[in-house]
C-alpha positions in Angstrom: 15.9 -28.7 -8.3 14.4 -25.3 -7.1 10.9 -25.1 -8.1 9.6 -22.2 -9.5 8.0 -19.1 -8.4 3.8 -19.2 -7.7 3.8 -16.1 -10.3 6.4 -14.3 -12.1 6.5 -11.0 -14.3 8.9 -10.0 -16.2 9.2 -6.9 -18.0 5.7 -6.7 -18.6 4.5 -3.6 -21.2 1.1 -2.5 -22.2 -0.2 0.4 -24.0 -3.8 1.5 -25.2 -4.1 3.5 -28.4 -0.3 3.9 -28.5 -0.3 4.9 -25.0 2.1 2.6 -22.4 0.4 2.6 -19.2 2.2 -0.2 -17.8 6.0 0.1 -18.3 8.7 -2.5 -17.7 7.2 -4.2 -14.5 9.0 -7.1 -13.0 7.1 -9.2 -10.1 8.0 -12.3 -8.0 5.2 -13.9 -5.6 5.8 -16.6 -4.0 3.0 -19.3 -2.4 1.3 -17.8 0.5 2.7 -14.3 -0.1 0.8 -11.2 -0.7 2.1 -8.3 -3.1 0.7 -5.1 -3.2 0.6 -2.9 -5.6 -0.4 0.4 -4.3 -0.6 3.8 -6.1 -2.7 6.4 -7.4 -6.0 5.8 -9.8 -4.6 5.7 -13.4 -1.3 4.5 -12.6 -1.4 1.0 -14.0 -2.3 -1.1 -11.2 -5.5 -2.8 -12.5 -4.0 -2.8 -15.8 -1.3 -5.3 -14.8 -4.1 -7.2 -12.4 -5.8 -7.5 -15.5 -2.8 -8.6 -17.8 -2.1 -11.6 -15.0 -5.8 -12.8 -15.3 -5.4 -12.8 -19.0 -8.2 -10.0 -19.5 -5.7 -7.6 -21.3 -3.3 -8.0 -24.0 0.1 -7.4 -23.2 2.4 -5.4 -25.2 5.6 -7.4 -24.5 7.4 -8.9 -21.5 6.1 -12.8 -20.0 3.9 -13.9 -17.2 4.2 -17.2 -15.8 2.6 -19.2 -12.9 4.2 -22.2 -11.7 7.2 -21.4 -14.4 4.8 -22.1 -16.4 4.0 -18.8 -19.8 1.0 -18.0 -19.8 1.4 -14.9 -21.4 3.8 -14.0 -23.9 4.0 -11.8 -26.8 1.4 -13.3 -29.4 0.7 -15.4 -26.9 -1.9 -15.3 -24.0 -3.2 -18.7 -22.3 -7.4 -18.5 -21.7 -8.2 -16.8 -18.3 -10.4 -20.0 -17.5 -7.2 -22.4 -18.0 -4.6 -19.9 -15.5 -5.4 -20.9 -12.2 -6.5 -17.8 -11.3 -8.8 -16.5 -8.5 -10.8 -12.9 -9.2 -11.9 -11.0 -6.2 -13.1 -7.4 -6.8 -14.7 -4.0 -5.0 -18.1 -5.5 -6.3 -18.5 -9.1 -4.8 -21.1 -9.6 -7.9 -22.8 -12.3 -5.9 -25.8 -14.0 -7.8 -28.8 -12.6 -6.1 -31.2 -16.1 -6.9 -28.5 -18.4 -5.6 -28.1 -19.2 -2.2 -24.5 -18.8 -0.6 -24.0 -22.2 -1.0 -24.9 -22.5 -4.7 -22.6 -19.2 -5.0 -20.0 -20.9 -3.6 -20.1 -24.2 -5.8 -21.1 -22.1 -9.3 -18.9 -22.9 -11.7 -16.8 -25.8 -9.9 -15.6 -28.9 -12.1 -16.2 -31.7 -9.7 -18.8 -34.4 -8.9 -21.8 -33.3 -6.9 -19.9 -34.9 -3.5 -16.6 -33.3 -4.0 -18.8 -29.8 -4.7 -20.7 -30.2 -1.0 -17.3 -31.1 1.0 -15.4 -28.7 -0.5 -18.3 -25.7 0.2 -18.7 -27.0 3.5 -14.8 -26.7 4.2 -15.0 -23.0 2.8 -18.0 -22.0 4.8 -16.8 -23.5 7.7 -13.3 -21.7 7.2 -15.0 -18.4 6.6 -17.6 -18.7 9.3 -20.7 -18.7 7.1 -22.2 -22.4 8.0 -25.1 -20.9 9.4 -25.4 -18.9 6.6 -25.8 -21.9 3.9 -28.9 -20.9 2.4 -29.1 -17.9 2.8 -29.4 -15.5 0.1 -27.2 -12.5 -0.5 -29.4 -9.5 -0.3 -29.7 -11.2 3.5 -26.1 -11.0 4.1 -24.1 -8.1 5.3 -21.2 -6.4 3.1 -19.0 -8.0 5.4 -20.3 -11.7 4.8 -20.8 -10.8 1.3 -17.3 -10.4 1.1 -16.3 -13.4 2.9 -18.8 -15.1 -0.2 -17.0 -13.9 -2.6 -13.4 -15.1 -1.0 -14.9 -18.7 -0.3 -16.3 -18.9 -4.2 -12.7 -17.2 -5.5 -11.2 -20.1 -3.6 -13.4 -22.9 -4.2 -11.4 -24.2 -7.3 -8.4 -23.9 -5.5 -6.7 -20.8 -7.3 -2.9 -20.6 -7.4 -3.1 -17.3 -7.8 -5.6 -14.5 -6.3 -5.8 -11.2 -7.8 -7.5 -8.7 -5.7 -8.9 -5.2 -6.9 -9.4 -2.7 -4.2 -11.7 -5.8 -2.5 -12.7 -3.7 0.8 -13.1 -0.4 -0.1 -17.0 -1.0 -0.3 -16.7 -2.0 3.5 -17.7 0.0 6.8 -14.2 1.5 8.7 -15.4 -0.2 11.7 -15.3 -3.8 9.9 -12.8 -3.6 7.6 -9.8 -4.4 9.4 -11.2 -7.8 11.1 -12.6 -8.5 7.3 -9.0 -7.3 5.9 -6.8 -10.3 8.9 -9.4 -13.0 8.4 -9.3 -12.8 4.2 -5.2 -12.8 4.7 -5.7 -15.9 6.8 -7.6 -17.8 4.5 -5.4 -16.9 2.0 -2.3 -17.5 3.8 -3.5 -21.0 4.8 -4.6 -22.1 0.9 -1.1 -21.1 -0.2 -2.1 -18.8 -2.8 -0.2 -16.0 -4.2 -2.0 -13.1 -3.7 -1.8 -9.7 -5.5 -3.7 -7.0 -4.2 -4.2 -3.9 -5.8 -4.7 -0.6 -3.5 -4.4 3.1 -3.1 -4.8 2.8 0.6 -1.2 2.6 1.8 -2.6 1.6 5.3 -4.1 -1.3 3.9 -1.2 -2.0 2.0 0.8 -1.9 5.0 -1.3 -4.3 7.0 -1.5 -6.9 4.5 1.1 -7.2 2.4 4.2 -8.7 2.6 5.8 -6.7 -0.2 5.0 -3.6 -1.9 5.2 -2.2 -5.3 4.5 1.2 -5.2 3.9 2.2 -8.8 3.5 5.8 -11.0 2.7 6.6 -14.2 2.6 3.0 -15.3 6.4 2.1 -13.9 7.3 0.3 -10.3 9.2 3.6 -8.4 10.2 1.1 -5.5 9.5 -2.3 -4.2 10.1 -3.8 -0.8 8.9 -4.9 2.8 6.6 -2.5 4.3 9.0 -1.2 7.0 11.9 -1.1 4.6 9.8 0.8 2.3 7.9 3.6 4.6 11.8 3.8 6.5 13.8 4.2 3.5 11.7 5.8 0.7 12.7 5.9 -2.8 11.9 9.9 -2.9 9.6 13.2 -1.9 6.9 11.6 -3.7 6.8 8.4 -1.9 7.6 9.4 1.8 4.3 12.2 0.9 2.2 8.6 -0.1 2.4 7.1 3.0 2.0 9.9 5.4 2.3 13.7 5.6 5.2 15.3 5.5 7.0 18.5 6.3 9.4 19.7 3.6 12.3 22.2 4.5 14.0 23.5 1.0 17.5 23.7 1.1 20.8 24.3 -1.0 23.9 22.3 -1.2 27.4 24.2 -0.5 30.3 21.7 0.7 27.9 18.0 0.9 25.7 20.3 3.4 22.4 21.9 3.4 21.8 24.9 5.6 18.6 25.2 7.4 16.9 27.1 10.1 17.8 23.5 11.9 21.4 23.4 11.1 23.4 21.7 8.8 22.2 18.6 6.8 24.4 16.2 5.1 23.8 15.9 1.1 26.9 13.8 0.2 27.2 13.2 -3.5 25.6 16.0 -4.5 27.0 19.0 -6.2 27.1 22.7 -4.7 24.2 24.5 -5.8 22.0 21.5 -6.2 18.6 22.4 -4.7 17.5 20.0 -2.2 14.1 18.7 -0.4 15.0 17.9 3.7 11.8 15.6 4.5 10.9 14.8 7.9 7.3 12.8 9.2 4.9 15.0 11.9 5.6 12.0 14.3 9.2 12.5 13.9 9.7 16.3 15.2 10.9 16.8 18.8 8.9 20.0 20.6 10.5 21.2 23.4 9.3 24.4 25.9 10.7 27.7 26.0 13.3 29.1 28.6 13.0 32.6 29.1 14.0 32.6 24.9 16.0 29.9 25.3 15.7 26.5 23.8 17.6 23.0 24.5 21.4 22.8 23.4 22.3 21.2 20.3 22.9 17.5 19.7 24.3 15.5 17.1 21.2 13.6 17.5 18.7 16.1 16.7 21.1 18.9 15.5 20.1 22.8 16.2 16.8 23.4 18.2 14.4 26.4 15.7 12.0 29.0 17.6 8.7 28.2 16.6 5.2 29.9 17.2 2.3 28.0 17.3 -0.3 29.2 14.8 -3.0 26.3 15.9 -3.5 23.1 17.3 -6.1 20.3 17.2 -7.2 17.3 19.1 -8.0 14.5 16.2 -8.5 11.0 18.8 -5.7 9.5 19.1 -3.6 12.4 18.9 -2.9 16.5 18.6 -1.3 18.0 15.6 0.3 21.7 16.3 1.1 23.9 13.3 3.9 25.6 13.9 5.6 29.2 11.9 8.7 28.8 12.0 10.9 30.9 9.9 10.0 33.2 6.7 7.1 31.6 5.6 8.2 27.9 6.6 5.2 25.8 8.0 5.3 22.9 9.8 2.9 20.1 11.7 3.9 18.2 14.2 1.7 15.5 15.6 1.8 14.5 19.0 0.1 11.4 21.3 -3.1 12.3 23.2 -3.7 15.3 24.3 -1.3 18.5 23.6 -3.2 22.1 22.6 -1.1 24.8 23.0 -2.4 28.3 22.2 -1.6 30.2 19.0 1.1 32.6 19.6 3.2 30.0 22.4 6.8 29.9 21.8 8.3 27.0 21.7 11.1 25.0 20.2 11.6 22.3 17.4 14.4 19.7 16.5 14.7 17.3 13.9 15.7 13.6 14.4 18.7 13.5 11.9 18.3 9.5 11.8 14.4 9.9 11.0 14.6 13.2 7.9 15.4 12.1 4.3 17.3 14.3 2.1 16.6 14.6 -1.8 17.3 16.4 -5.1 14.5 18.4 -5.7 12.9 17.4 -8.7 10.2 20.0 -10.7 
């Protein structure tokens, strides 16, 4: 017999003064996995973090963990009975505990079992020197690494996680960020982390749910969904973008690039052509000649550099290219070509998306 999912949602609803701002979400996390939901303040993610620690009322839909409901409409198991870990931006660490006694607060067990188990979680987030210490002596990164071991200590089966590093320096964050996932990871919890970084939600997560106004727009593996994006709105979350507006005679788009294919979509239909900065191909000028066509990257545009900028790791050029259309192209290391160059751009047709313009 198959056992059941760590945490499952299913058609979950909830509204505030007649409001929905969570609308028919359906989640699957496995043991060990993390989900992300990432999107922009106010779009329901806390809401639905909040809904699986029991701290909202749902409107309708089920949660369960373990297969088994814990919330249900006109039902809604305690938070302290779920199984659930909390982790949020503010590690609200008692200031006249020492780590140790944070760690151990609140744990049902007998005074032995409390010690071995806060020695196995300080030992597995590298705090044993740290023991009593108190937390206005610790760092924001071991304050963080605190707040995971006391989140764990009960042995959650699920950990919800709201926006839990964005009170962190850049420089720390990302070691922070691998060794939480690892902890995790090894504990077998199901993890749901809730985001508007999609950086962060591409380096930890396994899946994503990328939500707006309350609803899940796509959901999917990080490389399926930054390759394959559900629409203009979320291929512009994840990086910039260049848009080329378009309109569709015969299934193709005609653009200063060439032709694009639109299949499917009726003549007349006004269309978006989106294509990444990392994704343009600049070549040099030949006496006002550019490189001949491909069926790779199509029809070569002239281009005129309006200004370019070295930004570390990388140069973005800005480029005019014709009536009025802009676009950035960004380029490794070092590439500053004067305003005014000539030069000439082409447009992966395996790396552009093409979509219905929407209002």
């Amino acid at each position: 017999m198959a056992t059941a999912p760590r945490l499952e949602i299913e058609n979950l609803h909830c509204a505030f003064g007649g409001v929905e701002v969570v609308q028919g979400i359906s989640l699957t996390v496995e043991g060990g996995d993390v989900l992300c939901l990432l999107g922009p303040s106010g779009c329901g993610k806390s809401t639905t973090l909040r809904t699986i620690a029991g701290l909202e009322d749902i409107s309708s839909g089920e949660i369960r963990i373990d297969g088994q409901v814990v919330t249900r409409g006109g039902y809604t198991l305690p938070p302290e009975h779920r199984g659930v870990g909390l982790i949020f931006q503010d590690f609200a660490l008692f200031p006249h505990l020492t780590v140790a006694e944070n760690i151990s607060y609140g744990l049902r067990a007998s005074r032995s079992e409390k010690a071995h188990r806060v020695d196995e979680l300080l030992e597995r987030v590298h705090l044993s020197h740290h023991r009593q210490s108190y937390a206005h002596e610790l760092s924001g990164g071991e304050q963080q690494r605190v707040a995971l071991a006391r989140a764990l200590a009960p042995r959650p089966r699920v950990m919800l996680m709201d926006e839990p590093f964005s009170g962190l320096d850049n420089r720390l964050r990302d070691g922070i960020r691998d060794h939480t996932l690892q902890v995790l990871k090894d504990e077998d919890t199901a993890v749901v982390l809730v985001t508007h970084e999609p950086e962060e939600a591409m380096r930890m997560a396994d899946q994503i749910a990328l939500m707006r106004n309350g609803s899940i727009v796509q959901q999917g593996a990080p490389y399926n969904i930054y390759n394959s994006p559900a629409d203009r709105a979320a291929a512009a979350f994840f990086s910039d973008i260049n848009v080329i507006e378009a309109v569709v005679n015969g299934a193709l788009a005609e653009t200063p690039f060439g032709q694009f294919l639109a299949p499917g979509q009726p003549d007349g239909t006004k269309v978006d052509i989106v294509i990444r900065p990392q994704h343009l191909r600049i070549d040099f000028d030949r006496a006002g000649q550019g490189p001949h066509p491909t069926s790779e990257d199509g029809t070569p545009a002239r281009a005129e550099v309006i200004r370019s900028r070295f930004v570390g790791k990388e140069s973005l050029v800005e480029f005019l290219v014709h009536e009025g259309l802009v676009m950035t192209a960004t380029v490794p290391n070092v590439f500053l070509p004067k305003p005014g160059t000539v030069m000439w751009l082409a447009i992966r047709r395996d790396r552009c998306f093409v979509f219905p313009r929407k209002p």
